[in-house]
C-alpha positions in Angstrom: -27.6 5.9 12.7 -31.3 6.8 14.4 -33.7 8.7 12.5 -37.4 10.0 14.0 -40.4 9.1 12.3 -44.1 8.3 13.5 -45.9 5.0 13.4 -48.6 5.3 10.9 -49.8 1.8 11.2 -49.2 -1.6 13.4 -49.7 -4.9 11.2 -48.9 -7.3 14.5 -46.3 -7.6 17.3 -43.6 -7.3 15.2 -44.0 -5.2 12.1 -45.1 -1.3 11.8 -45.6 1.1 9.1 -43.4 4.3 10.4 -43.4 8.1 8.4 -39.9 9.0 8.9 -38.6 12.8 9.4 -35.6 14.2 8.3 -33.2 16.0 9.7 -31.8 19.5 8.7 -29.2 20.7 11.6 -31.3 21.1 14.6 -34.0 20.9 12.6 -36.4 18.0 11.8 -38.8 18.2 8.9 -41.1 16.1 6.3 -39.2 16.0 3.3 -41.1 16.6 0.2 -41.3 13.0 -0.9 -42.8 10.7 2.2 -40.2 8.3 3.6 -42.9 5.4 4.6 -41.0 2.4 5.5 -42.1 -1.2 7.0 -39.6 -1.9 10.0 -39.6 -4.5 12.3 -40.5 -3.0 16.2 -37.0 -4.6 17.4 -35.5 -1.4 16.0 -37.7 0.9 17.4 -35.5 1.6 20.4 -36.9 5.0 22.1 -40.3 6.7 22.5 -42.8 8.1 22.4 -40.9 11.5 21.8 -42.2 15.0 22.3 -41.1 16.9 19.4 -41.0 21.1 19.8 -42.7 23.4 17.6 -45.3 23.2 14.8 -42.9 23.6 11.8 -40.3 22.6 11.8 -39.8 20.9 14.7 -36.6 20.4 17.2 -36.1 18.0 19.9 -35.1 19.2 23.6 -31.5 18.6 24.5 -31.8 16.3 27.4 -34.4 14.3 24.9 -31.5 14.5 22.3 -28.8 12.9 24.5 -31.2 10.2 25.8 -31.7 8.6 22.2 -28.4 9.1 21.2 -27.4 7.1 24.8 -29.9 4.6 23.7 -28.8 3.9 20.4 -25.3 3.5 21.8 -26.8 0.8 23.9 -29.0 -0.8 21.4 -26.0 -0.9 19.0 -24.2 -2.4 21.3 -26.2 -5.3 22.2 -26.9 -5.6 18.1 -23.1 -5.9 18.0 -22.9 -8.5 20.8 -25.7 -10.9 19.4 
């Protein structure tokens, strides 16, 4: 599955430090403990993303279908390889 987080840091071409959200519904919020994770940039497969609201915040639909299009895609070609 996708999840949406922010990059927090960039060691190199490669590698990035992303603060992951996490989704409630239609909903997307920190969780109480940070989800900071090192993951390489060949998985980062959309962005940048404009997120609605201060708190929590929600995606627009058309931006909604568009990452879940392009993680069909990018699963795909995972798939293929």
């Amino acid at each position: 599955t996708w999840y949406i987080g922010r990059v927090v840091e960039i060691f190199s071409e490669t590698k990035c430090k992303i603060k992951f959200l996490k989704a409630e519904l239609d909903d997307y919020v920190w969780p109480v403990k940070d989800d900071i994770q090192i993951v390489a940039n060949k998985f980062i497969f959309y962005g940048p993303l404009s997120i609605i609201g201060n708190y929590p915040f929600r995606l627009k639909r058309h931006e909604k279908l568009a990452i879940q299009t392009s993680y069909k895609q990018f699963k795909n070609v995972c798939n293929d390889a």
